[in-house]
C-alpha positions in Angstrom: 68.7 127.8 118.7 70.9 130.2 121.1 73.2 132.7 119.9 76.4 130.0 120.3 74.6 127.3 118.0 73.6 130.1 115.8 77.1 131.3 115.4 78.8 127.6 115.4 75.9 126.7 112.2 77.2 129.5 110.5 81.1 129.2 111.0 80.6 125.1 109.9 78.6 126.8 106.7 81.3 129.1 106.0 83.8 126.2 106.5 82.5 124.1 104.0 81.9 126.9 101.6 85.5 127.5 101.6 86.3 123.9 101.6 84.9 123.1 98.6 86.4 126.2 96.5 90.3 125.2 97.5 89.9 121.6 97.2 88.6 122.1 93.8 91.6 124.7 93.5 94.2 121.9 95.0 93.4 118.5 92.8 95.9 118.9 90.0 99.7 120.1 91.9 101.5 121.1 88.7 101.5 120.7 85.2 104.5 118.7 85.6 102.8 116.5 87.9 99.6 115.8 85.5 101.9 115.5 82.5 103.9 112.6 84.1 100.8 111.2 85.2 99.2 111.0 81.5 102.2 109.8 80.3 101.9 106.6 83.1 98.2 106.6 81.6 99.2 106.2 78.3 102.7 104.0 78.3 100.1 101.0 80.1 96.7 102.3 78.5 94.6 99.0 78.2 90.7 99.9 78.4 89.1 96.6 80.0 92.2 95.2 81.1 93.1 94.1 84.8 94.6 96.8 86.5 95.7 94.7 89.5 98.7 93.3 86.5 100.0 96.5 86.1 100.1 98.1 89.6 103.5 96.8 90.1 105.1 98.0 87.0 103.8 101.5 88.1 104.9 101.5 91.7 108.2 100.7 89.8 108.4 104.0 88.1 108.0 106.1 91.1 110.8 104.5 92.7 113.4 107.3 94.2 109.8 109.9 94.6 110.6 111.6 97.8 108.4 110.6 101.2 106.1 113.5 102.1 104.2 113.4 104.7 100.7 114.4 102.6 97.8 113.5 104.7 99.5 115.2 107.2 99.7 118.3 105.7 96.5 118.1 104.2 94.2 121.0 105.6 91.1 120.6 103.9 90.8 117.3 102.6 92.3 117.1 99.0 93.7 114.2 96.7 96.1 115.9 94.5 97.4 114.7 91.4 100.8 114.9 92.5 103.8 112.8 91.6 106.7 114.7 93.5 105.9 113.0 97.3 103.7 110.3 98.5 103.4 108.7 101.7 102.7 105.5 102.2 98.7 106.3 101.6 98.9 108.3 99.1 101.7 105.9 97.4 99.4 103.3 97.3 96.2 105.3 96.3 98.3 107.3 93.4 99.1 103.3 92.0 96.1 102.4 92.2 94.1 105.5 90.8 96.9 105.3 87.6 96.4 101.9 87.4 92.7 102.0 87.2 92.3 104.6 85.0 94.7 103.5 82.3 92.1 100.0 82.3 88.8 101.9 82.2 86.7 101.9 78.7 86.7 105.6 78.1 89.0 107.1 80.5 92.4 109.1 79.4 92.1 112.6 80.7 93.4 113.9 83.9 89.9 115.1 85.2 89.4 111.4 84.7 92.4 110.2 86.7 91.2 112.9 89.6 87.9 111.6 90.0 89.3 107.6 90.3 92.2 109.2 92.9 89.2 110.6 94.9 87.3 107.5 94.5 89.7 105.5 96.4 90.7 108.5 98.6 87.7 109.4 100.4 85.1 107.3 102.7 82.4 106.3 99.6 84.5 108.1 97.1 83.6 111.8 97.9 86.0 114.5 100.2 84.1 116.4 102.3 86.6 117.7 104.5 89.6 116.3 106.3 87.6 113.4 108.2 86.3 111.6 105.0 90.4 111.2 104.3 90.5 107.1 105.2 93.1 107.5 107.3 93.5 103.3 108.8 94.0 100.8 106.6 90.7 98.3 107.9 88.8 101.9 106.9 90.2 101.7 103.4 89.5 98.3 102.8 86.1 98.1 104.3 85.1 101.0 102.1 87.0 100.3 98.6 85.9 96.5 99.3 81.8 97.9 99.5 82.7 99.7 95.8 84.6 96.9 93.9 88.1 98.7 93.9 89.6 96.1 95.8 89.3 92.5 96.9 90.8 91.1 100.0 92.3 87.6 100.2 93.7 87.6 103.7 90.5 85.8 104.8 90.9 83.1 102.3 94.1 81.6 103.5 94.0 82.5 107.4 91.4 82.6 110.4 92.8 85.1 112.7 92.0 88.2 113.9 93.1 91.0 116.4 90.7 93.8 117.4 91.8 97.4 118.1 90.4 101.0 118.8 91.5 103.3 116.1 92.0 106.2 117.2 95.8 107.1 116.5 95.5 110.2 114.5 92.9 111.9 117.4 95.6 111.1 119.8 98.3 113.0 117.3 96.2 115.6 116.9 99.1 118.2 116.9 100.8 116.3 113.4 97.9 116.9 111.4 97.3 120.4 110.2 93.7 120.3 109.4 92.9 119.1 113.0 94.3 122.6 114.2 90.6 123.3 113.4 88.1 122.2 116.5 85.5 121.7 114.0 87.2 119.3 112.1 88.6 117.6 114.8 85.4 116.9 116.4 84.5 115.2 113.1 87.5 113.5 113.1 87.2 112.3 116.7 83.2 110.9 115.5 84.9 109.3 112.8 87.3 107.4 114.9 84.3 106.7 118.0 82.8 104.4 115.2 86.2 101.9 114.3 86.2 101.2 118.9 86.4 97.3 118.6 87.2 97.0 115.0 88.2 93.3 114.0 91.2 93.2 112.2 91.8 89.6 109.8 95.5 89.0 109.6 98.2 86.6 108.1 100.4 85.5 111.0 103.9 87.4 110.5 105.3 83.4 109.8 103.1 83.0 107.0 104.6 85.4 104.5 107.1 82.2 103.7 104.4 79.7 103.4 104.6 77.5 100.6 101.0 77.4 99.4 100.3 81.2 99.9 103.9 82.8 98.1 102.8 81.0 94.7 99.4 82.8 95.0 100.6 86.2 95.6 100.5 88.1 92.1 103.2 90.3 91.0 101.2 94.1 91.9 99.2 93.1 94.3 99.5 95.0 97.6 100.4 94.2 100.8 99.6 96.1 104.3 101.9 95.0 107.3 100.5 95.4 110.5 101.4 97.2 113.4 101.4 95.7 117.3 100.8 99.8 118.4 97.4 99.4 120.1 95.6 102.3 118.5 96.4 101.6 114.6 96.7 99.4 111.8 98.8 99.5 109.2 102.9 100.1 109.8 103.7 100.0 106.3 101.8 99.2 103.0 103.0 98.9 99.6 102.9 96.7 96.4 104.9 94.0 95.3 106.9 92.4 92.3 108.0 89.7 91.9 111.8 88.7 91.4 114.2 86.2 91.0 114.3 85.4 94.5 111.1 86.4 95.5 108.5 88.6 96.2 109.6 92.4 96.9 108.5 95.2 98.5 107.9 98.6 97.0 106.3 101.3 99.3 106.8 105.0 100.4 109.4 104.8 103.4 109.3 107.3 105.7 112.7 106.0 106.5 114.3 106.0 103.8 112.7 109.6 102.8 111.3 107.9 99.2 109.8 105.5 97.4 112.3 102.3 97.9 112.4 98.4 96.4 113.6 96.6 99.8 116.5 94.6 98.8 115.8 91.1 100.6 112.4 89.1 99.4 109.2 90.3 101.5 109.1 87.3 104.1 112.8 87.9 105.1 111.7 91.7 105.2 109.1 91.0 107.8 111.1 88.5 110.0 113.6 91.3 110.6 111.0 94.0 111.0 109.5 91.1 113.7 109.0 93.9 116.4 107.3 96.3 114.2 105.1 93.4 112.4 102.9 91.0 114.1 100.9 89.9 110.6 99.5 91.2 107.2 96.8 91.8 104.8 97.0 90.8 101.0 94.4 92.7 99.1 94.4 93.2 94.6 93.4 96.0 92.7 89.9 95.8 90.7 
């Protein structure tokens, strides 16, 4: 090994010495964070119940939660138990991680609650640095599908797919703070080499007002709209209730700056987003 390998081994050691020591520094953001989040836990505590019937009541009390931009001011490769800003990742993976822990035989504490946020976080449940953060929604589900925290139903009502090259936060390299880091961006750019080709199954952007599939859609279950932009996924994602006249959609908007209800029922919300949105994937919480 020459004197350059020698020195990159040890800097990559030394990296994820100190990686490990301020993620496990990071996990909980404030006391006031983890309180709120036990008291979630607790107001829908149900051990052996279905989380998927309670994700929507949940993404209901974050409503008016400002948008922060988390992953990308994630440097090392954290979940946080934090309640104060999501984006739309961490939106969804905070429902989900609350949701699943107040269901779970035996779980109530916060360490509890952190280890389920990581679970559903990281690529097969562990962080190990910035490029296990699933950062493409067809990553997510691939992953979460392989360990029972999800199930995905787009494929039972619809036949198509699109297939793209993922590799939108390598080209943004200069929005995410932990890619500042050549290491980790070479990870990173590994990471994104394997989803080249990736089939994407989708509900056309028409079919969000079918008649056979709106019936089916449970009130909490989560929805990712898809983007036409040729080197990602997911536009927006989010969960959704179901009203009076219809289903609605409850996500962390970056335009809005916070967690927002739209006002119109999700298939009207989609025709008018009809240039940002050419389909959809329909997944529930196990």
């Amino acid at each position: 090994m020459n004197i350059v390998k020698v020195i990159k081994h040890i800097l990559l050691g030394v990296s994820v010495v100190a990686t490990g020591f301020s993620a496990e520094a990071q996990r909980f953001h404030c006391e006031a964070d983890t309180a709120k989040a036990m008291e979630i836990i607790r107001e829908f505590y149900n051990p052996g119940g279905d989380p998927a019937k309670i994700c929507g009541p949940i993404a209901e009390k974050l409503k008016g939660v400002a948008y922060v931009p988390i992953s990308k001011e994630d440097s090392i490769g954290v979940a946080e138990i934090r309640l104060d800003g999501f984006d739309d990742f961490a939106f969804v993976n905070m429902v989900a991680a609350l949701a699943k822990t107040a269901t779970s035989p035996g779980y109530s504490r916060p360490k509890d609650l952190e280890i389920m946020l990581e679970k559903l976080t990281f690529r097969r449940g562990e962080a190990n640095g910035f490029p296990t953060r699933m950062m493409y929604g067809g990553d997510w589900i691939v992953d979460n599908r392989s360990r029972g925290n999800v199930k995905e139903l787009t494929e039972d009502y619809s036949e198509h797919f699109k297939t793209k090259s993922l590799d939108w936060v390598c080209r943004h390299r200069g929005e995410f703070a932990a890619l500042k880091d050549s290491a980790t961006y070479e990870r990173q750019r590994m990471v994104e080499f394997g989803y080249r080709t990736f089939k994407i199954p989708h509900m056309k952007r028409e079919s969000s007002d079918w008649k056979q599939v709106n019936p089916d859609i449970q009130d909490g279950d989560l929805i990712m709209l898809l983007t036409p932009e040729p080197d990602r996924d997911v536009w927006e994602m989010g969960y959704v209730v179901r009203r009076d006249d219809g289903l609605h959609f409850i996500h962390a908007s970056e335009r809005d700056g916070k967690v927002v209800e739209e006002s119109e029922p999700l298939g009207r919300y989609i025709k008018r987003h009809s240039k940002e949105v050419y389909g959809w994937r329909w997944l529930r919480i196990l």
